[in-house]
N, C-alpha and C positions, 0 to 999 in steps of 0.2 A: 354351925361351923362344919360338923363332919357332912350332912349335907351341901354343901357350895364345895367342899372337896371332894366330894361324889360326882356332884354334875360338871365338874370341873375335867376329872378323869376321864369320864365318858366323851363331856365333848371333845377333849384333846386329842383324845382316839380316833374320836372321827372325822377332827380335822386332818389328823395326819393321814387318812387315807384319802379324803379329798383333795390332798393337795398335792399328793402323787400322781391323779388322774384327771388332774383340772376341774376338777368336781365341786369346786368347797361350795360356790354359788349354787350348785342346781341343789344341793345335799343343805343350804340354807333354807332354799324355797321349799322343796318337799319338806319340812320340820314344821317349816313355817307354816303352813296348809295342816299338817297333824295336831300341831298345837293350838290352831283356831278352833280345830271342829272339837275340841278336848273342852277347850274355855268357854265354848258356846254351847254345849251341852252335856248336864250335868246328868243326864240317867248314863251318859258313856263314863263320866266319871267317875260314878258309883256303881258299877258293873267291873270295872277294876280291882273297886274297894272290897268289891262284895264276897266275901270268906267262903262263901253258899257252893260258888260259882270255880269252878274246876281248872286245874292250870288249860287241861286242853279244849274248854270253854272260854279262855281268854283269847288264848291266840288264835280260836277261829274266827272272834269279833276282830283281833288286830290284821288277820290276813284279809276279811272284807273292807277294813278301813282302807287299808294297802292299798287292794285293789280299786277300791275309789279314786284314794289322791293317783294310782300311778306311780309310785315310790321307785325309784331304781333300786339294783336288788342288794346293796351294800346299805341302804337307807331301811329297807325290807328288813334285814338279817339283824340289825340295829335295834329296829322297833319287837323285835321277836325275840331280842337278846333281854330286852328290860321287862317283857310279860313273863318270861323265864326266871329271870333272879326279882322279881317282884318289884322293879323300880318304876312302873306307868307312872304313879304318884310324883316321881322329882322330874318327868318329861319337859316341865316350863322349864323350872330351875337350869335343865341342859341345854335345854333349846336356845335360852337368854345367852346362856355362860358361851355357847359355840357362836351365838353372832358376835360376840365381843375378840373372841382370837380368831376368828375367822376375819374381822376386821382389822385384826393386829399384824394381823400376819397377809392378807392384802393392802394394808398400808394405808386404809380407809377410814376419817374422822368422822363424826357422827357428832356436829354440836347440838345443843339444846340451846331453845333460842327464847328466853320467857318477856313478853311485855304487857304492859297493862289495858292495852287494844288490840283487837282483831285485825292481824296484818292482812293488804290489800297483794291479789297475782304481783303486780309490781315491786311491791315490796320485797314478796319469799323471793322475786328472781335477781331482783337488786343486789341481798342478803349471801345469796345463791354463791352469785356471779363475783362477788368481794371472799369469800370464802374458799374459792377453786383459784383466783387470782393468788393470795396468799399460802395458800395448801400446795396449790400444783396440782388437787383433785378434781379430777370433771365428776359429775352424775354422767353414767351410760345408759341406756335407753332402748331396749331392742327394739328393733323395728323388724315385722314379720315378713314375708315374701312377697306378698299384694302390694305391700307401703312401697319395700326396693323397687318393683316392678314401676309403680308408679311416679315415686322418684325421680326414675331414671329417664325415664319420656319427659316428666320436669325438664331435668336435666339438661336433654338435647333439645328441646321448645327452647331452654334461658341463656343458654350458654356461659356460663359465669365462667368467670375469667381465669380459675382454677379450681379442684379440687377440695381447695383452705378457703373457699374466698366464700362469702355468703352468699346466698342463691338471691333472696328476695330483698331490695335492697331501694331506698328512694331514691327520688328523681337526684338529688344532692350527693347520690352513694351511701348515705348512711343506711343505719341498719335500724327499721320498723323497732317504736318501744311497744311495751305492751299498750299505754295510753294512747297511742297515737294507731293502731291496729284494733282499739275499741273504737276509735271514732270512723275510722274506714267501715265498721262495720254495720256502724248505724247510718253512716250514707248509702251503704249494701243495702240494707232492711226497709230504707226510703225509697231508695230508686226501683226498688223489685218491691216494693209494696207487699212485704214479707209478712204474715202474720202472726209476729213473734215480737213475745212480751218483753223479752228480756234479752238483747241480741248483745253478746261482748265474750272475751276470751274467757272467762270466766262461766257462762253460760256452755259455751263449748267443752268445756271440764267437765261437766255435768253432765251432758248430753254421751259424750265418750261412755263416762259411766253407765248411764241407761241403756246404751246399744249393745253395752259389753254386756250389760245382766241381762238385757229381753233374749240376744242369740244363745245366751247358754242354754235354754230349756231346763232341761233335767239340773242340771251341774249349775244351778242360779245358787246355789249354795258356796260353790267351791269358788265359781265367780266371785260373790262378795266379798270372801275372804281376800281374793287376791287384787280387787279393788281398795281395799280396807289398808294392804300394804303399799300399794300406787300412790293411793293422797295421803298417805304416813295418817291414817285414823288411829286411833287407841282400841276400839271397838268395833264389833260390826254394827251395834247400835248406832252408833254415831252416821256409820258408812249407808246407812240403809237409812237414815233422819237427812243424810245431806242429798242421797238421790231422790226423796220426796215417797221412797218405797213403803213407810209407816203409814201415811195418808190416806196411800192405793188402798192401803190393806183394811184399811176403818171403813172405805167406801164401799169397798168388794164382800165387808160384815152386811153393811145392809144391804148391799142389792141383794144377799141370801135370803133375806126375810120373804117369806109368803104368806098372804093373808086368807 
């Protein structure tokens, strides 16, 4: 109890500074990113714990961690604040308790959705799309500089009929389902004589993922985390089993091998 009223305080603190400077999202992500690389490795976590190890041995591993994610410097002064009074240990515990008033206070529903089958793209979007109808909530989606650039030549090629109106649309004006833009895409894969096994919106999901972790290089670390919060994963294990990245990794064991 006195813990969940601990990480309760901290976070409320920091949402109230994020919400001064329109921060609360980026000051979620940076937490989110600190508390993956916490949960996926346990010698950073016992380096915390470890009595041995000096307060200003702590915070020079927390100002490199820093400097990895990139933290802004209220996120910075935050993580330096907890290696000080000795709280690294309840960081989940905050990091959880801030997404929840940070979602209370952006006005943001988060249901859990539990069934006895693996729901199909159409589904989560059906589920989606009935839950933002009822809420008044959209999912937002950044889209980076290259995407608007190319958009926007979209754009002026399509000419849609406004700004609200949907861009790609059938011959009848409706609006392409996911079912019906899997079959488009296997007449793609026939007429181009494509040499892909698995061609569908769903394979597309997958692929996004692999382009995103092969261009990171170095930061394929940081990447999966932030892939792992994209397809709402639980783990990076999972994240790293649905991009096929475990498999590489068994393969890339033996081709080690020299005789």
């Amino acid at each position: 109890m006195i813990n969940n009223a601990l990480a309760r305080r901290y976070a409320k603190a920091l949402v109230q500074l994020g919400s001064e400077g329109g921060l609360i999202d980026r000051f979620r992500e940076e937490l989110t990113v600190v508390e993956a690389l916490f949960k996926n490795n346990s010698e950073l976590r016992a380096a915390f714990a470890d009595p041995a190890l000096t307060l200003e041995q702590k915070k020079a591993i927390m100002q490199e961690l820093i400097a990895k994610v990139a933290c802004s410097e209220l996120v910075k002064n935050f993580l330096l604040l907890l290696v000080d009074k000795n709280r690294v240990a309840f960081l989940g515990q905050i990091v959880q308790t801030y997404g929840q008033l940070a979602d209370e206070f952006s006005g943001v529903i988060r249901p859990v959705i539990r069934t006895a089958f693996a729901l199909d793209d159409s589904q989560v979007v059906a589920i989606q799309g009935a839950l933002e109808k009822k809420t008044g909530k959209t999912r937002v989606i950044r889209i980076n500089t290259q995407l608007q650039k190319h958009i926007a030549e979209c754009y002026e090629k399509i000419k849609p009929l406004g700004t609200k109106s949907h861009v790609f649309t059938s011959q009848k004006g409706g609006v392409f389902t996911i079912q019906r833009m899997n079959v488009l895409l296997k007449e793609i894969k026939v007429q181009y004589k494509l040499n892909i096994k698995n061609f569908s919106c769903h394979s597309l999901r997958k692929t996004f993922g692999r382009q995103v972790f092969k261009m990171s290089g170095e930061n394929s670390e940081m990447a999966l985390i932030k892939l792992m919060e994209i397809f709402n994963h639980s783990n990076m294990s999972i994240t790293k089993r649905y991009l096929g990245l475990k498999e590489e990794e068994i393969k890339e064991a033996y081709d080690l091998l020299t005789f």
